[in-house]
FITIVO-199475 format. One record per residue (C-alpha): y negated, z, x; residue in three letters; residue number from 1; chain. Coordinates in Angstrom, 1 decimal. Example, Ala and Ser with C-alpha at 12.3 -4.5 7.8 and 13.67 -1.06 7.14 Angstrom:
% FITIVO-199475
<atom py="4.5" pz="7.8" px="12.3" code="ala" pos="1" unit="A"/>
<atom py="1.1" pz="7.1" px="13.7" code="ser" pos="2" unit="A"/>
% end
This chain:
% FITIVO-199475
<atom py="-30.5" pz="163.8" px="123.2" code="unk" pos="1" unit="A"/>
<atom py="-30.7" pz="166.8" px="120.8" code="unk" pos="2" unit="A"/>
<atom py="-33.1" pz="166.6" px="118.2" code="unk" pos="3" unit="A"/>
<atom py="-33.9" pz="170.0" px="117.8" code="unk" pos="4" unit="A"/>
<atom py="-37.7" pz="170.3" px="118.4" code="unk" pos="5" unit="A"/>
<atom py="-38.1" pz="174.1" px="118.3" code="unk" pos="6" unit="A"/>
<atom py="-35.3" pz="177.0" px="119.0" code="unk" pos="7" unit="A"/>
<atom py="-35.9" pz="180.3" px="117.9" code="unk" pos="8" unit="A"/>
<atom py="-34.0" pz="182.9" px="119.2" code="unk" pos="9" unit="A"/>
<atom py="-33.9" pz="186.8" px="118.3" code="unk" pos="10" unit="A"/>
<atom py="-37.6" pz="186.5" px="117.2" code="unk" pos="11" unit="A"/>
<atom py="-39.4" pz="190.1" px="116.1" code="unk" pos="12" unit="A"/>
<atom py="-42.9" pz="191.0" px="115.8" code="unk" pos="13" unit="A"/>
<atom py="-44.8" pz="194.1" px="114.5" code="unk" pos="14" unit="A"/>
<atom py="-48.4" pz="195.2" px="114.3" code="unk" pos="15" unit="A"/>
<atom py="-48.4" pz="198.6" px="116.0" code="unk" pos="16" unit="A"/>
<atom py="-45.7" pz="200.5" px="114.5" code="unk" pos="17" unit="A"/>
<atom py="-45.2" pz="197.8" px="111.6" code="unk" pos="18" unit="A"/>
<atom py="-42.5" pz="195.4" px="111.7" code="unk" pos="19" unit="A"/>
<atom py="-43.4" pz="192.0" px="110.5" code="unk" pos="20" unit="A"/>
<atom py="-40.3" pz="189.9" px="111.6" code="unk" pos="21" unit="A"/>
<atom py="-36.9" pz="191.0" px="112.1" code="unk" pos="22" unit="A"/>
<atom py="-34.5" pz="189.2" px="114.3" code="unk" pos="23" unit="A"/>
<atom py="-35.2" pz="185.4" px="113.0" code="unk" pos="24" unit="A"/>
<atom py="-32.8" pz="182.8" px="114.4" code="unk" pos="25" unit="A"/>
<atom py="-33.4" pz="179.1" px="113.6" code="unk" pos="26" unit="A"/>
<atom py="-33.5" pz="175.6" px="115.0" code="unk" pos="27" unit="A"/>
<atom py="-36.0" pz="173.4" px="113.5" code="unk" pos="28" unit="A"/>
<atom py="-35.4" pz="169.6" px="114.4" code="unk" pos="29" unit="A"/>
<atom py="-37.7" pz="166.8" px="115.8" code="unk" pos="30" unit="A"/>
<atom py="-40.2" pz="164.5" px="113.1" code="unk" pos="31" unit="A"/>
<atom py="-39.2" pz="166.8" px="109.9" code="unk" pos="32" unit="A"/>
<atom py="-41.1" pz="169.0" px="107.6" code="unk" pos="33" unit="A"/>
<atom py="-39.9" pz="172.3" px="107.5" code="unk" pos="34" unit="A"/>
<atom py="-41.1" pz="174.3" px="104.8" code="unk" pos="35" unit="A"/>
<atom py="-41.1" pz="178.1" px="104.9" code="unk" pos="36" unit="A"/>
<atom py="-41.9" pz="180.2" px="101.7" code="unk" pos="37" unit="A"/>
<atom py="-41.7" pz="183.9" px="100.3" code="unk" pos="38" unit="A"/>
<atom py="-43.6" pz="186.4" px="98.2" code="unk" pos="39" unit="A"/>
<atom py="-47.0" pz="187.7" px="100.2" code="unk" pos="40" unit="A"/>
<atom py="-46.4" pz="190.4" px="103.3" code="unk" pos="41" unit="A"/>
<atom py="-43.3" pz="188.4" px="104.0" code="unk" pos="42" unit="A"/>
<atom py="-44.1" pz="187.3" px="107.2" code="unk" pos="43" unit="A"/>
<atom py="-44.8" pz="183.7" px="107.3" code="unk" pos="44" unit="A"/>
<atom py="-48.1" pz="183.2" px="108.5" code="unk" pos="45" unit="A"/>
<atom py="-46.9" pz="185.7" px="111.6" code="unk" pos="46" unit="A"/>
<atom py="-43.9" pz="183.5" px="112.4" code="unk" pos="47" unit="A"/>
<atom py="-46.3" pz="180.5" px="112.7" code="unk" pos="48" unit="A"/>
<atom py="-48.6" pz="182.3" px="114.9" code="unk" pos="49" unit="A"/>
<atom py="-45.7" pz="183.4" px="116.8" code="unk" pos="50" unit="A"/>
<atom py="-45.2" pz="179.6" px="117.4" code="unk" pos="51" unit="A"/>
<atom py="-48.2" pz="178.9" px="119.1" code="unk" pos="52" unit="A"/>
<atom py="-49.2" pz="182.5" px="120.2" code="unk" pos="53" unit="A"/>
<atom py="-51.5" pz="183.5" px="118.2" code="unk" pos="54" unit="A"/>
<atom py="-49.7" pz="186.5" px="117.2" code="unk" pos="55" unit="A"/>
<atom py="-50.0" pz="188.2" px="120.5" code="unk" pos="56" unit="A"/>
<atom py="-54.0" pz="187.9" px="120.1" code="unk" pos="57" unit="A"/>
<atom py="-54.3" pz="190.4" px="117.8" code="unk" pos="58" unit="A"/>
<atom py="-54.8" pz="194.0" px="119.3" code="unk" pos="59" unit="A"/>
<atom py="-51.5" pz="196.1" px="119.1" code="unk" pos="60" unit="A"/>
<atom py="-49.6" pz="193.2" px="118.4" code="unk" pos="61" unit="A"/>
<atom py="-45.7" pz="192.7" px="119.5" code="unk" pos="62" unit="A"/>
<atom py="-43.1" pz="190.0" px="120.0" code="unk" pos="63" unit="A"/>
<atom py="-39.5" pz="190.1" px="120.7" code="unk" pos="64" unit="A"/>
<atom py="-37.3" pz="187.6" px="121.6" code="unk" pos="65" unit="A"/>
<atom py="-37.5" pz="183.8" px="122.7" code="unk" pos="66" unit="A"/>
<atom py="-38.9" pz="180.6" px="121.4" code="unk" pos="67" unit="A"/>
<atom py="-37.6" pz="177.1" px="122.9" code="unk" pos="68" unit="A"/>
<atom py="-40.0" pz="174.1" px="122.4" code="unk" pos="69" unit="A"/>
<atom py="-38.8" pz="171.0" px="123.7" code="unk" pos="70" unit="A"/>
<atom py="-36.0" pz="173.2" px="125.9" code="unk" pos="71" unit="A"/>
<atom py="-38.8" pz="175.4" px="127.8" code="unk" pos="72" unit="A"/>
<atom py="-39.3" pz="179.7" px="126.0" code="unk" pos="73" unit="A"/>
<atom py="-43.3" pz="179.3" px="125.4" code="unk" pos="74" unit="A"/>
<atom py="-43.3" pz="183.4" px="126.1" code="unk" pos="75" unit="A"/>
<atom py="-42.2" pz="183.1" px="130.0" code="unk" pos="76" unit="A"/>
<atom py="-44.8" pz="184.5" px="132.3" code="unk" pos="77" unit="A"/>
<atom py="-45.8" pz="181.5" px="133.7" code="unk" pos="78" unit="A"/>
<atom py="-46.6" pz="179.6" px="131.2" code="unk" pos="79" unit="A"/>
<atom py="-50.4" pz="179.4" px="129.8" code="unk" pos="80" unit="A"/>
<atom py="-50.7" pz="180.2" px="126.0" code="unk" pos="81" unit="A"/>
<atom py="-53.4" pz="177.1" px="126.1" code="unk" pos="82" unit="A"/>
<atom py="-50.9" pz="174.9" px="126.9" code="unk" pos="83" unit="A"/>
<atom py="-48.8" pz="175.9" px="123.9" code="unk" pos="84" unit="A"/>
<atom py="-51.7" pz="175.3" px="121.4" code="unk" pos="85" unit="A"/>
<atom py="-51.9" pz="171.8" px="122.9" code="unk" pos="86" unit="A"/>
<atom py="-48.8" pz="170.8" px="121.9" code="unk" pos="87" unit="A"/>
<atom py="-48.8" pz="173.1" px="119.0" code="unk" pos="88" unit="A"/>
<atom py="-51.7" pz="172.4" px="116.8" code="unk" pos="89" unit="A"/>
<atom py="-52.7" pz="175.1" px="113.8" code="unk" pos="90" unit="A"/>
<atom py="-54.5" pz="174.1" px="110.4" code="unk" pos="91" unit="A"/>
<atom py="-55.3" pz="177.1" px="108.1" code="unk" pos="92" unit="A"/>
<atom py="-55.7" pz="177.5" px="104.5" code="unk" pos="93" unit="A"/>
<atom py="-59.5" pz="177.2" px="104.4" code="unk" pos="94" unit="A"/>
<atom py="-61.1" pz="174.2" px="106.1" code="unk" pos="95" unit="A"/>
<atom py="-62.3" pz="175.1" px="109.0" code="unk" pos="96" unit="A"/>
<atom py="-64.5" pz="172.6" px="110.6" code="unk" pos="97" unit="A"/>
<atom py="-66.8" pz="173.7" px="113.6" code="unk" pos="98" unit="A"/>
<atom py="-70.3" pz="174.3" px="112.1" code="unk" pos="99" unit="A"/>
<atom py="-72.9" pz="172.5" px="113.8" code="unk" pos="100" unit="A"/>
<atom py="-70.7" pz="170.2" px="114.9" code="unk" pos="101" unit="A"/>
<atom py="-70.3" pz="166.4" px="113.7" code="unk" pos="102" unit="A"/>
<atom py="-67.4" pz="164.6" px="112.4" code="unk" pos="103" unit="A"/>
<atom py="-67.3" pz="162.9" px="115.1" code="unk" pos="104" unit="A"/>
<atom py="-67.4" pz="166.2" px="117.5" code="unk" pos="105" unit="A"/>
<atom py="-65.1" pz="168.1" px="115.5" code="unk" pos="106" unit="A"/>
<atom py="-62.1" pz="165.9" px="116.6" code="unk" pos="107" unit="A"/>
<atom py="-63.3" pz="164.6" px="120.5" code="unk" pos="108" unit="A"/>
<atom py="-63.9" pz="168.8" px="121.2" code="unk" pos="109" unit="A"/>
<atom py="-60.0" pz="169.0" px="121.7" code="unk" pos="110" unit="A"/>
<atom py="-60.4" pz="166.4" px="124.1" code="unk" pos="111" unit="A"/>
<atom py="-63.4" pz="166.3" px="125.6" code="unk" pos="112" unit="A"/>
<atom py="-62.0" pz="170.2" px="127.0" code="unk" pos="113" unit="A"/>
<atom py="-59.1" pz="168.1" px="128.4" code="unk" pos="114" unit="A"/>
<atom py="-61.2" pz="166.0" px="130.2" code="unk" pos="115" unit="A"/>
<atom py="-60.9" pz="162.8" px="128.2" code="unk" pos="116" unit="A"/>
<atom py="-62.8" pz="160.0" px="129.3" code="unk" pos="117" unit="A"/>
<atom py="-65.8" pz="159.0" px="127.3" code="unk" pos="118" unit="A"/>
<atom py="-64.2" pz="155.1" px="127.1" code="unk" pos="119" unit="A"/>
<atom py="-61.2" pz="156.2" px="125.3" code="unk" pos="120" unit="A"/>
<atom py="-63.1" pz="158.8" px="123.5" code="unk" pos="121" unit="A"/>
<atom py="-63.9" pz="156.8" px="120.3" code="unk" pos="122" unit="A"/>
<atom py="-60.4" pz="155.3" px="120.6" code="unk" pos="123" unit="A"/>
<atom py="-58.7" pz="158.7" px="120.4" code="unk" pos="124" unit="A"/>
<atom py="-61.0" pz="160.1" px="117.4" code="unk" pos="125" unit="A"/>
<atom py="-60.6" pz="157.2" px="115.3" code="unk" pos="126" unit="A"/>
<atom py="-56.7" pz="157.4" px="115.8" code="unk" pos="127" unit="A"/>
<atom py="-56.7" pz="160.8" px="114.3" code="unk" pos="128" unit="A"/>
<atom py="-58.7" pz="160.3" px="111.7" code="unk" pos="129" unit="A"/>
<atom py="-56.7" pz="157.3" px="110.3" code="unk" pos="130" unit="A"/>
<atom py="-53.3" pz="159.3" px="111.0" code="unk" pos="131" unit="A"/>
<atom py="-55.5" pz="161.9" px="109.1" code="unk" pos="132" unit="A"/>
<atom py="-56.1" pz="159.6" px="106.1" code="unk" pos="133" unit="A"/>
<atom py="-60.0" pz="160.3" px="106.3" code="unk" pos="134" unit="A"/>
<atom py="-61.1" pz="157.0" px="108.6" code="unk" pos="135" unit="A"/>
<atom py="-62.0" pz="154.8" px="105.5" code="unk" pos="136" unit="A"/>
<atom py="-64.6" pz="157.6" px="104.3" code="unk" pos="137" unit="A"/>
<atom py="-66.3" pz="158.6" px="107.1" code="unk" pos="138" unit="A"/>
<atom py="-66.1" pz="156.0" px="109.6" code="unk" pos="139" unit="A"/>
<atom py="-70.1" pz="155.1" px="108.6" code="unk" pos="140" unit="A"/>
<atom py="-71.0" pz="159.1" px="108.6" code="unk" pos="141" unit="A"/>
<atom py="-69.6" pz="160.0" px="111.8" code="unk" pos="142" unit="A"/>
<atom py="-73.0" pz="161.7" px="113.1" code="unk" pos="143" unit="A"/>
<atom py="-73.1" pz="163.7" px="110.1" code="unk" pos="144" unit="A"/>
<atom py="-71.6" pz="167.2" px="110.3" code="unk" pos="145" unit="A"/>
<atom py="-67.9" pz="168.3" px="109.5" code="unk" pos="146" unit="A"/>
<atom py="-69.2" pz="171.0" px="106.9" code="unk" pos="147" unit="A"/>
<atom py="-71.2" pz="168.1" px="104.5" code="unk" pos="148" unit="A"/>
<atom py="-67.8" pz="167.1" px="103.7" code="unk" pos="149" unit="A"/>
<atom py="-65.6" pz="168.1" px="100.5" code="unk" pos="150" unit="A"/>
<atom py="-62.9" pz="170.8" px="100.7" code="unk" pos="151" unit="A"/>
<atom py="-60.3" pz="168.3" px="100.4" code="unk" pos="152" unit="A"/>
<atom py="-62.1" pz="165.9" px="103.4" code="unk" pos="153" unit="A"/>
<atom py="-63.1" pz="169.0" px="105.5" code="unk" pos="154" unit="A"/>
<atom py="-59.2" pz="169.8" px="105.4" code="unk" pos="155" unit="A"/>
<atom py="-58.1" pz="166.7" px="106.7" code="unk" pos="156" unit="A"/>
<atom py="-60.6" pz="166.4" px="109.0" code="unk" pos="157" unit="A"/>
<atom py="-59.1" pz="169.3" px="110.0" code="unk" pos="158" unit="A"/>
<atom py="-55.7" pz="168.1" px="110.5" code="unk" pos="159" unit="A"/>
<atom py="-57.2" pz="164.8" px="112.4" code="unk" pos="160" unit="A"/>
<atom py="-58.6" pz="167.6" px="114.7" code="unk" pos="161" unit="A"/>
<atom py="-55.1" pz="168.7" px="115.3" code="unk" pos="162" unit="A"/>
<atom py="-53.7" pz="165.8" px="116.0" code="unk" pos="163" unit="A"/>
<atom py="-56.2" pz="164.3" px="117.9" code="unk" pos="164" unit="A"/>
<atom py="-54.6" pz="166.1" px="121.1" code="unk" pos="165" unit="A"/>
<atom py="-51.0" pz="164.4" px="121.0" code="unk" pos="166" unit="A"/>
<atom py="-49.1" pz="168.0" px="119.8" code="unk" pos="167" unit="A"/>
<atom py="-45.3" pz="167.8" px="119.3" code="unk" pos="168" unit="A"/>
<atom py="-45.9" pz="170.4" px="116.3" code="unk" pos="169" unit="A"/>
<atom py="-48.3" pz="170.4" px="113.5" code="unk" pos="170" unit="A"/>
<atom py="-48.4" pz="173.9" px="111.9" code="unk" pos="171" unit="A"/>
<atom py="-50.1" pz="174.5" px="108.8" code="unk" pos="172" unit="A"/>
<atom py="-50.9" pz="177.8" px="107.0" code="unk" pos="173" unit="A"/>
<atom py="-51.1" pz="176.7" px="103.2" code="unk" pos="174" unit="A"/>
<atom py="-52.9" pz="174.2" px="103.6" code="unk" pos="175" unit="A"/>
<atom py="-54.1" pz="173.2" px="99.8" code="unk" pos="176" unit="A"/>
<atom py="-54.1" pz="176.6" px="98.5" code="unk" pos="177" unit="A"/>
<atom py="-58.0" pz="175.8" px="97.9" code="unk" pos="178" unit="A"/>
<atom py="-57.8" pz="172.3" px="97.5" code="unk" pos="179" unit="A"/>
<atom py="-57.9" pz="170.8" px="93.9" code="unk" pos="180" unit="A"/>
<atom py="-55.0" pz="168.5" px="93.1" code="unk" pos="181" unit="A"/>
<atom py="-55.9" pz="165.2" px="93.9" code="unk" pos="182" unit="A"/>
<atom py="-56.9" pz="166.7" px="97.5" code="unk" pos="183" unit="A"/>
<atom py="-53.5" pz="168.7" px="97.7" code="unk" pos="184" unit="A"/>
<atom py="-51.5" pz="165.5" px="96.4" code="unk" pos="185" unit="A"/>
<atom py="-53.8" pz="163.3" px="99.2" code="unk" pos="186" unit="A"/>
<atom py="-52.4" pz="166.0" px="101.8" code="unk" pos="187" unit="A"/>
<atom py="-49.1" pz="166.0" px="100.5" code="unk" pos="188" unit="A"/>
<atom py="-48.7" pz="162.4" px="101.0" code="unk" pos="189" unit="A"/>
<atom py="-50.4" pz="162.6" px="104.6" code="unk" pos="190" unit="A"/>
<atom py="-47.8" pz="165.0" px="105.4" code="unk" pos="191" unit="A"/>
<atom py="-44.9" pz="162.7" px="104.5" code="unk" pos="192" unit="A"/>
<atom py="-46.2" pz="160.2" px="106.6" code="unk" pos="193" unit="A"/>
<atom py="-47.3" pz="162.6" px="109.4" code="unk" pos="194" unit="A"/>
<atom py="-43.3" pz="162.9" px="110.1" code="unk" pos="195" unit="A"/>
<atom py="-42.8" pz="160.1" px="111.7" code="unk" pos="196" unit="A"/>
<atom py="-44.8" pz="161.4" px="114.7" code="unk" pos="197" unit="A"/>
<atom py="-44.4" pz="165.0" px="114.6" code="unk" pos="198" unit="A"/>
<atom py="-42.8" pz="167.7" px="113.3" code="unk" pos="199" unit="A"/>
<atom py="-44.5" pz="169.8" px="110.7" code="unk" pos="200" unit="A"/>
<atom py="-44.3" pz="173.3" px="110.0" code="unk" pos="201" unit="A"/>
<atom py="-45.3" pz="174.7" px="106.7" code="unk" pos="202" unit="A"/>
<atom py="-46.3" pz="177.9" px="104.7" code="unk" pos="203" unit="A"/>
<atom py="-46.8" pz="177.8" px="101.4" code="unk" pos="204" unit="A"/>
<atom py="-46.3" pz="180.0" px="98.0" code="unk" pos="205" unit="A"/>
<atom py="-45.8" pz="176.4" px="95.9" code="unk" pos="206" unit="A"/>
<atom py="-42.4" pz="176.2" px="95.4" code="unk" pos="207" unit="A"/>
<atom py="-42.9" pz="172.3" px="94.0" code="unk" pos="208" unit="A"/>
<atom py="-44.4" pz="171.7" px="96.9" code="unk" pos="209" unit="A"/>
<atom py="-41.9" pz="172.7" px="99.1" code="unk" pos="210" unit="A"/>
<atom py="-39.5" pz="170.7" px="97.2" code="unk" pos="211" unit="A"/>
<atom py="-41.8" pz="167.8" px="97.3" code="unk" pos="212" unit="A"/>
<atom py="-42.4" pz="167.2" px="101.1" code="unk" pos="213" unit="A"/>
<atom py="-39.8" pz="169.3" px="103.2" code="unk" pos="214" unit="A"/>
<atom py="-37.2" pz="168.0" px="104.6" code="unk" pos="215" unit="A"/>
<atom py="-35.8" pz="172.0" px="105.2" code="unk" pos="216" unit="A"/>
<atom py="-36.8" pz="175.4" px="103.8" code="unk" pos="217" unit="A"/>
<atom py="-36.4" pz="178.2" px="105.2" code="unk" pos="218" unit="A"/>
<atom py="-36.5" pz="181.8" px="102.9" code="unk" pos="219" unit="A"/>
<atom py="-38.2" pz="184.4" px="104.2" code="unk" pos="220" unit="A"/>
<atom py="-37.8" pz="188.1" px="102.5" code="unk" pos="221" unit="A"/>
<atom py="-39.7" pz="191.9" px="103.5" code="unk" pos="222" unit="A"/>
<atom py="-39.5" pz="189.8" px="107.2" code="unk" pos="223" unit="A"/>
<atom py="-35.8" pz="189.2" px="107.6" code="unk" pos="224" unit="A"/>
<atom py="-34.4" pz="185.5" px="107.4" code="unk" pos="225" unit="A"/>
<atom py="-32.8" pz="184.9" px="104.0" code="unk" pos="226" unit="A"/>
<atom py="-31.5" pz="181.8" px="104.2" code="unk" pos="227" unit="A"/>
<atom py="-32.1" pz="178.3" px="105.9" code="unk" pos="228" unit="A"/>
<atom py="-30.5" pz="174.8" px="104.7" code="unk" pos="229" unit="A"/>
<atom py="-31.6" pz="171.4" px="103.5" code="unk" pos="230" unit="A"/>
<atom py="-34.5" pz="171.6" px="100.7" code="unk" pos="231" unit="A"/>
<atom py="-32.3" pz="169.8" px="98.2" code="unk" pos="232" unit="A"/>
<atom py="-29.6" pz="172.7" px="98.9" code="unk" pos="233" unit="A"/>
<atom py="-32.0" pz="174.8" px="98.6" code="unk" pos="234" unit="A"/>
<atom py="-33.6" pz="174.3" px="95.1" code="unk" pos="235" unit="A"/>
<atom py="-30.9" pz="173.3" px="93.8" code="unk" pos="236" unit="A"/>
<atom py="-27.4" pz="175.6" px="95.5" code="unk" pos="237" unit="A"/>
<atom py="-28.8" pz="178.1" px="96.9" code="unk" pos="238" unit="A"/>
<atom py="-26.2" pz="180.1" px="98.9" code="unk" pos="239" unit="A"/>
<atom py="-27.8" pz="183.1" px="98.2" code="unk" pos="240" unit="A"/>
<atom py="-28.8" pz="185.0" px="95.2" code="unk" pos="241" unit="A"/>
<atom py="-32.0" pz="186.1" px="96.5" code="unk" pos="242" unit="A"/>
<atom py="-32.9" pz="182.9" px="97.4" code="unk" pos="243" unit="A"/>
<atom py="-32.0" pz="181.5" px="93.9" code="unk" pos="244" unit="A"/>
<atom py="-34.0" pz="184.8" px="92.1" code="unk" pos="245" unit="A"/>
<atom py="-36.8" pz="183.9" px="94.1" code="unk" pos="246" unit="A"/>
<atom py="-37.6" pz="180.2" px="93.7" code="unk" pos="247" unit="A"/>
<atom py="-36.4" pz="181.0" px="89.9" code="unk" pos="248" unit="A"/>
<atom py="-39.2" pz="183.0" px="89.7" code="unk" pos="249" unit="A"/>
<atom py="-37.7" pz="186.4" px="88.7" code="unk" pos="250" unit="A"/>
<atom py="-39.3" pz="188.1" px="91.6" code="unk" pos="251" unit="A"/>
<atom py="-42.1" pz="187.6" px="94.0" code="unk" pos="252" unit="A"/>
% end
């Protein structure tokens, strides 16, 4: 069995006349952390909306091209974008929990739209939030709502909310950008462990970071695919120049 998770083939997208992405082709394999970085406008918060089509939401948006997850193209007709998002779950650079909404709520409303039985409810929810590293702190507060918690608790409940509906990909849009470090190094370890489930997907402009948790990086330049190879390879033998300029810091 291949262990290629996701298979993206010939992939554009443009706002209106704009072209975001240019002709991306990439395989990113099953239970690794795939880290994509690039100066801002570069077009990797588009690619991971492509992903889970988001992209196609926006008015005048376009996509090109095919993506493969788990062997099936997630832009055939027949297939329902709400389907995608279930196996592809999203967490964005700001916490977003639902307001009004309690801890509890924020991760069961996933599944109570699935139809989950109320017996296997509390089960469910208290799965994610230990894969989510957050159980141990709120499993007394449960009734209270998502938004009392910190930044760095609100983003993991977050993530416990993604993951609370069984995806096969974890996608998440620089995820400690507002985070202070002990929250982003809490994250960064929940990450790492997070790959032993699923595969995770990740933006960010902290080049440490990506060096940290990824298994791969991919380089992402004015939309076009730069380069893609192991993370160590990466940081440390680049193949090419602009890679190595970049994550040098001499641009971007």
């Amino acid at each position: 069995m291949s262990d290629v998770l996701v298979k993206i083939r010939n992939l554009s997208a443009s706002f209106s006349s704009v072209t975001v992405l240019k002709n991306i082709n990439l395989e990113i394999p099953s239970r690794k952390v795939v880290a994509f970085i690039g100066p801002s406008g570069c077009g990797k918060s588009t690619f991971l909306r492509c992903l889970n089509r988001m992209h196609e939401e926006v008015p005048g948006a376009d996509i090109q091209g095919q993506i493969f997850l788990e062997g099936q193209n997630i832009y055939e007709k027949h297939i329902d974008p709400v389907l995608v998002r279930r196996k592809v779950g999203m967490v964005f650079q700001k916490p977003n929990p639902f307001p009004g909404l309690s801890i509890f709520d924020n991760v069961a409303v996933g599944l109570k739209l699935m139809g989950v039985k109320k017996r296997v409810l509390y089960e469910r929810v208290e799965d994610s939030l230990k894969q989510a590293a957050l159980w141990g702190e709120v499993k007394n507060i449960l009734k209270r709502q998502g938004t009392s918690l910190s930044g760095g608790q609100q983003q993991r409940l977050c993530i416990a909310r993604a993951l609370a509906i069984n995806p096969s990909v974890v996608l998440m849009d620089e995820p400690t950008s507002a985070l202070d470090p002990i929250s982003t190094a809490r994250i960064e370890n929940l990450i790492r462990r997070l790959k032993e489930k699923v595969t995770v997907i990740i933006v960010t402009h902290n080049m440490q970071q990506a060096s940290r948790i990824s298994d791969k990086t991919a380089f992402l330049l004015s939309g076009e695919l730069v380069e893609y190879e192991k993370t160590s390879k990466i940081f440390t033998n680049p193949s090419e120049v602009r890679t190595e300029s970049y994550i040098t810091g001499r641009f971007g």
